[in-house]
GUKE-447068 format. One line per 3 residues: number of its first residue (from 1); their letters; for each residue y, x, z of N, C-alpha, C. Coordinates in Angstrom, 2 decimals. Example, Ala and Ser with C-alpha at 12.3 -4.5 7.8 and 13.67 -1.06 7.14 Angstrom:
BEGIN
1) as) -5.69:13.19:7.80:-4.50:12.30:7.80:-3.30:13.20:7.80 ~ -2.25:12.85:7.08:-1.06:13.67:7.14:0.03:12.90:7.87
END
This chain:
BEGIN
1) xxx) 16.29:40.27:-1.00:16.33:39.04:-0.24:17.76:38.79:0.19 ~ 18.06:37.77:0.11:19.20:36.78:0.50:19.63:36.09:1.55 ~ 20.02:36.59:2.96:19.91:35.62:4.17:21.53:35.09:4.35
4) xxx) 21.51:33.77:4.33:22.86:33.12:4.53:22.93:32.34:5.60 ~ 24.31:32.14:6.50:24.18:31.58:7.70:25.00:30.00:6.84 ~ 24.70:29.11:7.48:24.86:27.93:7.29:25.02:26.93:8.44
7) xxx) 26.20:25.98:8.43:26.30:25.40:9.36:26.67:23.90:8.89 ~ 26.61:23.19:9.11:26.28:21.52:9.00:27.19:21.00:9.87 ~ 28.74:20.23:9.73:28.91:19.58:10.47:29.58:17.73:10.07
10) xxx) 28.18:17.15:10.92:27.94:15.25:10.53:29.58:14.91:11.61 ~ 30.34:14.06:11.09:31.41:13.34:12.27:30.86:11.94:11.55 ~ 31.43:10.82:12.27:31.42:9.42:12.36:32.33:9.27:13.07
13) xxx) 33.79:8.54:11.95:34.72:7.91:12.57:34.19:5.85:12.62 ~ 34.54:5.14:14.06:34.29:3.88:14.03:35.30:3.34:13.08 ~ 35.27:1.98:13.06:36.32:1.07:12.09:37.42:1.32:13.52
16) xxx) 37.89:1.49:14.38:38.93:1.65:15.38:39.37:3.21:15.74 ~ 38.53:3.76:14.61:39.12:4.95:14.65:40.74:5.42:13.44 ~ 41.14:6.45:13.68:42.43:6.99:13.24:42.55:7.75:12.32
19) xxx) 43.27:7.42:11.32:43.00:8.85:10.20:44.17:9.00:9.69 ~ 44.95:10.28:9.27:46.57:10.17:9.19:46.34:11.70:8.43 ~ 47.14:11.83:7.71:47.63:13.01:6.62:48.92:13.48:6.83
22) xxx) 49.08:14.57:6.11:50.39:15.59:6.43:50.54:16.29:5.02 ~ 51.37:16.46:3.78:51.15:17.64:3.07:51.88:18.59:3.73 ~ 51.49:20.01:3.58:52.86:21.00:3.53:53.31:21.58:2.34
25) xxx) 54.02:21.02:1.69:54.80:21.27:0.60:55.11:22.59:0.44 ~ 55.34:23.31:1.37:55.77:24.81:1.73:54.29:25.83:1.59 ~ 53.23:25.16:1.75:51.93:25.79:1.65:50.94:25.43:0.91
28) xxx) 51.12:24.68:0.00:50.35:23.69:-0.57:48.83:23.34:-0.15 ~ 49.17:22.91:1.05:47.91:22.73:1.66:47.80:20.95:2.54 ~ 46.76:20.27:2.88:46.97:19.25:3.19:46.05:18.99:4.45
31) xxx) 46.83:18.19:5.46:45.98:18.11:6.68:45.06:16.63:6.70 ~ 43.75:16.55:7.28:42.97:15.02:7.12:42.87:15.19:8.51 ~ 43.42:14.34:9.45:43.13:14.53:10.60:42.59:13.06:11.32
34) xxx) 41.24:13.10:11.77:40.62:11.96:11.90:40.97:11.98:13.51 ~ 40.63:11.02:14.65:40.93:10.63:15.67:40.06:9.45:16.28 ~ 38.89:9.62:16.88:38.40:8.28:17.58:37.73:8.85:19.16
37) xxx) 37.44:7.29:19.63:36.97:7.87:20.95:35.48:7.56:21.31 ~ 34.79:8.05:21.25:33.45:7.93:21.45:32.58:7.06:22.31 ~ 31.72:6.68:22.28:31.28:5.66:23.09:30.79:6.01:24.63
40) xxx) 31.10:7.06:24.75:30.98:7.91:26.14:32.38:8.05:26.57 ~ 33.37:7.46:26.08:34.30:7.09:26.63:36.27:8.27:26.13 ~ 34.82:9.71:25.69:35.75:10.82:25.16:36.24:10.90:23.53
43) xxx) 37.64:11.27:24.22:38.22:10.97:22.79:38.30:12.23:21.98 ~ 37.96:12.05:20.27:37.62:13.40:19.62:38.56:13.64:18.66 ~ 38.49:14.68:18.36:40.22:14.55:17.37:39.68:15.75:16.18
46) xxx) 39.61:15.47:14.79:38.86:16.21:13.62:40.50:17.40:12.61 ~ 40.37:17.99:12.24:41.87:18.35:11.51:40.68:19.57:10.31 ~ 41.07:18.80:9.40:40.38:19.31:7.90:41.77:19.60:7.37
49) xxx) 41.96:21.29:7.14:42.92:21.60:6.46:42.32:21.98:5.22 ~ 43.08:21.50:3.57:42.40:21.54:2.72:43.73:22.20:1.23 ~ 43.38:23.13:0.41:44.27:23.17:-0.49:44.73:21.74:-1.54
52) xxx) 45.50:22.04:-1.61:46.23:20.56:-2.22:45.79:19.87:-3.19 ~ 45.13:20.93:-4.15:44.84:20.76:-5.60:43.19:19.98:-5.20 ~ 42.60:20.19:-3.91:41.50:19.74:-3.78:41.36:18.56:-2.72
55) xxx) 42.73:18.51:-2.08:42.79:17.32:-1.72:43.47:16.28:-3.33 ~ 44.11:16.69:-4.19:43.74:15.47:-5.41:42.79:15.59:-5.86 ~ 41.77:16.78:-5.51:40.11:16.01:-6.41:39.96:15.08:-5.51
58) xxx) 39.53:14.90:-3.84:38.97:13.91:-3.31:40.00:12.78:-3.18 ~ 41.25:12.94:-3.77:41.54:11.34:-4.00:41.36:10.29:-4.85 ~ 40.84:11.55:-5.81:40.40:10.69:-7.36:38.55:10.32:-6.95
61) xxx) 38.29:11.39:-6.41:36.82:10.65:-6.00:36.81:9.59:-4.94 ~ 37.81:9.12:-4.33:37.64:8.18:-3.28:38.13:7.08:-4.05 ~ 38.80:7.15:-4.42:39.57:5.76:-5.43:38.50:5.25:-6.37
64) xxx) 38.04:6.02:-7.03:36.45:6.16:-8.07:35.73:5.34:-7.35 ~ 35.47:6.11:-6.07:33.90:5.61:-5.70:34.60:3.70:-4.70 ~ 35.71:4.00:-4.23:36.26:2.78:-3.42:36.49:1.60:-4.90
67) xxx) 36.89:1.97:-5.69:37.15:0.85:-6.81:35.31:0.34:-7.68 ~ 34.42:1.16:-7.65:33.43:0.47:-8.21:32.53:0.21:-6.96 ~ 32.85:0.23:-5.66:31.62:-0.53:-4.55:32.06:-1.98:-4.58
END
């Protein structure tokens, strides 16, 4: 038997929310750092550090999926 821990995490940025990138050229790694403030008034701040080579898969899948909606 096989027991794996698993964790799930949903965000929702609004249309007035913030989203800004960083590469580090020095690490080949890339920052997605989202930014909004919640409707309870608190502001939340997201930082997805990602290897580089897989931040150009999800640019080719966002361009993909943003050019045929």
């Amino acid at each position: 038997m096989m027991i794996a821990k698993k964790e799930n995490w949903n965000v929702e940025v609004s249309k007035s929310g913030n989203v800004s990138t960083y590469v580090h050229s020095w690490a080949d790694t890339v920052d997605l750092d989202f930014d909004d403030t919640g409707s309870d008034g608190v502001q939340r701040s997201v930082e997805v550090k990602v290897p580089l080579e897989l931040a150009r898969e999800l640019c080719l899948a966002l361009t993909s999926s943003i050019k045929a909606h």
